[in-house]
C-alpha positions as CSV (number, residue, x, y, z in Angstrom):
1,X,-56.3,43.5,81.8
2,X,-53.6,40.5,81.2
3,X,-55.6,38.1,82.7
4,X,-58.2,37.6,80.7
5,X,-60.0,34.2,79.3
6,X,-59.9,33.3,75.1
7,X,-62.5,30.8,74.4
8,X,-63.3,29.1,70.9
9,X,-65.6,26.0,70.3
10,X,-66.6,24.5,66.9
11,X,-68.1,20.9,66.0
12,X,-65.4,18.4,66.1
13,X,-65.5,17.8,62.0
14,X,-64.7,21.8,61.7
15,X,-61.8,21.0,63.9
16,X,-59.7,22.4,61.5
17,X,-60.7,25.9,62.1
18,X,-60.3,25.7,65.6
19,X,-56.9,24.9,65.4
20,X,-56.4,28.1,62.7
21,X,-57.9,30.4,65.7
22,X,-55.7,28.7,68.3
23,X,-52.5,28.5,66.6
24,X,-53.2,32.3,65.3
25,X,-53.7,33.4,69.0
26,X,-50.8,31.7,70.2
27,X,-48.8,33.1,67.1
28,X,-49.5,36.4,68.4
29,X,-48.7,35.8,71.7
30,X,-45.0,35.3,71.1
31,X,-44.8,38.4,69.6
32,X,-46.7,40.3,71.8
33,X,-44.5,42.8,73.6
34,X,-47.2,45.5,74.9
35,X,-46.5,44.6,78.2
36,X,-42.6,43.9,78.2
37,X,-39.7,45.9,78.1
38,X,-37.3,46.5,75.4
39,X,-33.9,45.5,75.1
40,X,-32.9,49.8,75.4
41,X,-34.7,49.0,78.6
42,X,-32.4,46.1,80.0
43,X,-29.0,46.6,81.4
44,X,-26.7,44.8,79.7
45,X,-25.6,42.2,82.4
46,X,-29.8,40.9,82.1
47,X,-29.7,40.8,78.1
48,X,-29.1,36.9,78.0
49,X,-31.5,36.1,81.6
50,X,-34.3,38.2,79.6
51,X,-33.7,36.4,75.8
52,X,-33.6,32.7,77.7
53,X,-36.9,33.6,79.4
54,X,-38.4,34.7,75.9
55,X,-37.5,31.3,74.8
56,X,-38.3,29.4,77.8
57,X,-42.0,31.2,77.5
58,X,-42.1,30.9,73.3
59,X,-40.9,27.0,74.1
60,X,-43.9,26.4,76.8
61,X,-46.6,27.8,74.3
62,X,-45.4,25.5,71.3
63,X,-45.4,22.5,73.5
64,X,-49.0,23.7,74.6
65,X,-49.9,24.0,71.5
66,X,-48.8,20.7,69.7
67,X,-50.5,19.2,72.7
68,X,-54.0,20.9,72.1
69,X,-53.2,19.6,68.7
70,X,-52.9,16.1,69.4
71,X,-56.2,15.8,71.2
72,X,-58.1,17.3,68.6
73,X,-56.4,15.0,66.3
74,X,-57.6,12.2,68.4
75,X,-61.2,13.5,68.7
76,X,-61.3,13.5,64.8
77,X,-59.8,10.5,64.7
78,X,-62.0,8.6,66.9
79,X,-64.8,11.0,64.6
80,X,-63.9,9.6,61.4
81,X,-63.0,5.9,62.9
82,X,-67.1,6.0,63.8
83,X,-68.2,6.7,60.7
84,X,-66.4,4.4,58.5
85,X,-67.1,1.8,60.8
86,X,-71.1,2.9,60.6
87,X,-70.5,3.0,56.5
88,X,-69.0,-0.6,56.7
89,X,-71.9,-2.4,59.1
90,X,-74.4,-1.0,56.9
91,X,-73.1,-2.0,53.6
92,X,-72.4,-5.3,55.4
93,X,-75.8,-5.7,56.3
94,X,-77.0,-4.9,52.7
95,X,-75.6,-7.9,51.2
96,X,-75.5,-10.9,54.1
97,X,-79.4,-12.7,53.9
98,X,-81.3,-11.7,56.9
99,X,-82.4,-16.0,57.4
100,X,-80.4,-18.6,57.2
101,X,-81.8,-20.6,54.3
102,X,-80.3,-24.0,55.3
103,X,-82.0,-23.6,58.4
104,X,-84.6,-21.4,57.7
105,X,-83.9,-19.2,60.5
106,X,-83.0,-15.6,61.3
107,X,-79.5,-15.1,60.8
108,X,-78.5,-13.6,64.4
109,X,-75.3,-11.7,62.4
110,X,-78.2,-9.0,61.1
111,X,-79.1,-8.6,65.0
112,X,-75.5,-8.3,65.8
113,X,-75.1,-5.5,63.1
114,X,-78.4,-3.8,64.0
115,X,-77.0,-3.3,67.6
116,X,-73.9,-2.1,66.7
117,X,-75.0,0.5,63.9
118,X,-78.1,1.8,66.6
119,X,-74.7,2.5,69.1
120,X,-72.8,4.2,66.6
121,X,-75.5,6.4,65.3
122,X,-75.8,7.8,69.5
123,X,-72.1,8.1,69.5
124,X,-72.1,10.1,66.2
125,X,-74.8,12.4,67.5
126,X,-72.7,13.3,70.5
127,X,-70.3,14.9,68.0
128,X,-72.9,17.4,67.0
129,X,-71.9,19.1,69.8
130,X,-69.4,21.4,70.2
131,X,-65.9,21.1,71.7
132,X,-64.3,23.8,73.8
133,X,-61.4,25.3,73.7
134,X,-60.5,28.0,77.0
135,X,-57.4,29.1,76.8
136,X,-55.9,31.4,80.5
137,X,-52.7,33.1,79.5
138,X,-50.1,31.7,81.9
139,X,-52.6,28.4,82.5
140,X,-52.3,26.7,79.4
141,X,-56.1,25.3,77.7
142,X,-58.8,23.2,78.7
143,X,-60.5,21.3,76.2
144,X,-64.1,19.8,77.1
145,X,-66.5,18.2,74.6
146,X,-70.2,19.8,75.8
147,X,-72.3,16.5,75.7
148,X,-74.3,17.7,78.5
149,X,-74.8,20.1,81.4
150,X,-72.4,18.2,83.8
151,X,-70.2,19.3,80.6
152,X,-71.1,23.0,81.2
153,X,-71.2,22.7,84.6
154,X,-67.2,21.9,84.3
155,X,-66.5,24.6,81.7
156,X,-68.4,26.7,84.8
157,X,-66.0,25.4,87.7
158,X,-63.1,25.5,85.7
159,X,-63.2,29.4,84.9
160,X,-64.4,30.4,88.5
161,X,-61.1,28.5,89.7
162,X,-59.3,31.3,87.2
163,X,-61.8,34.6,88.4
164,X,-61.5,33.9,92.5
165,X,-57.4,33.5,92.0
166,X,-57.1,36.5,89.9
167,X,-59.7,38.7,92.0
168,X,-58.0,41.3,94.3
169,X,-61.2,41.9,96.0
170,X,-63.4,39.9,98.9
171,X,-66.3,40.3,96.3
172,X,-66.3,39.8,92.2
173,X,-67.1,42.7,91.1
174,X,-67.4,42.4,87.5
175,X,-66.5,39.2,86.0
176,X,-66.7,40.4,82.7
177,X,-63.7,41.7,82.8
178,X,-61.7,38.9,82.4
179,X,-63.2,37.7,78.7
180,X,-63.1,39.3,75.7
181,X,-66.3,39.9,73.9
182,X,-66.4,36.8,71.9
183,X,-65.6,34.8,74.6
184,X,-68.2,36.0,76.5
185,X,-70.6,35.5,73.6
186,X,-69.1,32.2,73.1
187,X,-70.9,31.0,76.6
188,X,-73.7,32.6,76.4
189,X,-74.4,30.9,73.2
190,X,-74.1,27.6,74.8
191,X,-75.6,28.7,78.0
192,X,-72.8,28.5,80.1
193,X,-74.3,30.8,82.9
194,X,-71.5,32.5,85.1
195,X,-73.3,35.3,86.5
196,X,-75.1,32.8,89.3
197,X,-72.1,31.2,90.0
198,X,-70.4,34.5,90.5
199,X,-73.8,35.4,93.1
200,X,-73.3,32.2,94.6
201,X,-69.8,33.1,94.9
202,X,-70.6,36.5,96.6
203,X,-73.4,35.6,98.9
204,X,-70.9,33.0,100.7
205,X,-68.4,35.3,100.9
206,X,-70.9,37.5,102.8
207,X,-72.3,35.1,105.0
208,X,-68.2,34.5,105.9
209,X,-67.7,38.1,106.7
């Protein structure tokens, strides 16, 4: 099956590696000719039509790529802005006296501080959690951080968009079908549930019959 759904997640900090997988997978995919002909196959007149469309498609999946590049890029960026700015408050707050002595009064700076290292320390702990990566041959990538199970619930919506397009069938039959293994353990992992989606799916589709 061609249409079939690639899905990688890592922690932003590893993002790295992610971008190894994708770049690998997109690598592939411009030389992957299982499912095109070959030039003995085209008549001559079609020769230059089929090499512009190779380009036009090799073309689309850079640009795809350098984009999927870019927002990871910001993600670590905004990452690693976060925790310099936690590393500077808190050797800040090491060295500035917590009263004012002229005044003998708290200095209201160390509350200041307090606040905003307590707000980073939250932030930084939503980037424990994984980003992921689906990538639809044909439909480009989505990219979703999981910070919660609206998160999920998006990653859910997203790939059921994908199954009810490509099904040829009133029902889905066997959703599976359209991941490859590691992409399916990939969301179970994270408990990305499809399978009641897919019933959900089905039972309206009966109750429209």
């Amino acid at each position: 099956m061609n249409d079939q759904f690639y899905i990688y997640s890592k922690r932003i900090e590893d993002f790295d590696t992610i971008l190894e997988l994708l770049s690998k997978h997109y690598s592939e995919e411009f030389f992957r000719n299982k499912d095109q002909m070959t030039l003995f196959e085209i008549e001559e007149p079609y020769k230059i039509q089929y090499f512009n469309r190779e380009i036009e498609l090799k073309t689309q999946r850079f640009i795809e790529l350098m984009v999927l590049r870019n927002q990871l890029i910001g993600l670590h960026q905004e990452f690693q802005s976060m925790q310099a700015k936690l590393k500077a408050n808190q050797t800040i707050l090491k060295t500035i006296p917590r009263v004012d002595q002229n005044h003998e009064v708290e200095n209201p700076y160390v509350h200041i501080l307090e606040e905003e290292i307590r707000d980073i320390k939250i932030s930084l702990e939503q980037f424990k959690k994984p980003i992921m990566v689906i990538y639809v041959p044909g439909g480009g990538f989505y990219l979703i951080h999981l910070k919660s199970r609206a998160d999920r619930q998006k990653v859910i919506d997203h790939i059921m968009e994908y199954i009810t397009e490509w099904n040829t069938e009133d029902l889905i039959e066997d959703y599976q079908a359209y991941f490859t293994q590691s992409s399916l353990d990939e969301l179970r992992y994270y408990n990305i549930n499809l399978e009641e989606e897919v019933k959900a799916y089905n039972e309206k589709v009966k109750q429209n019959e």
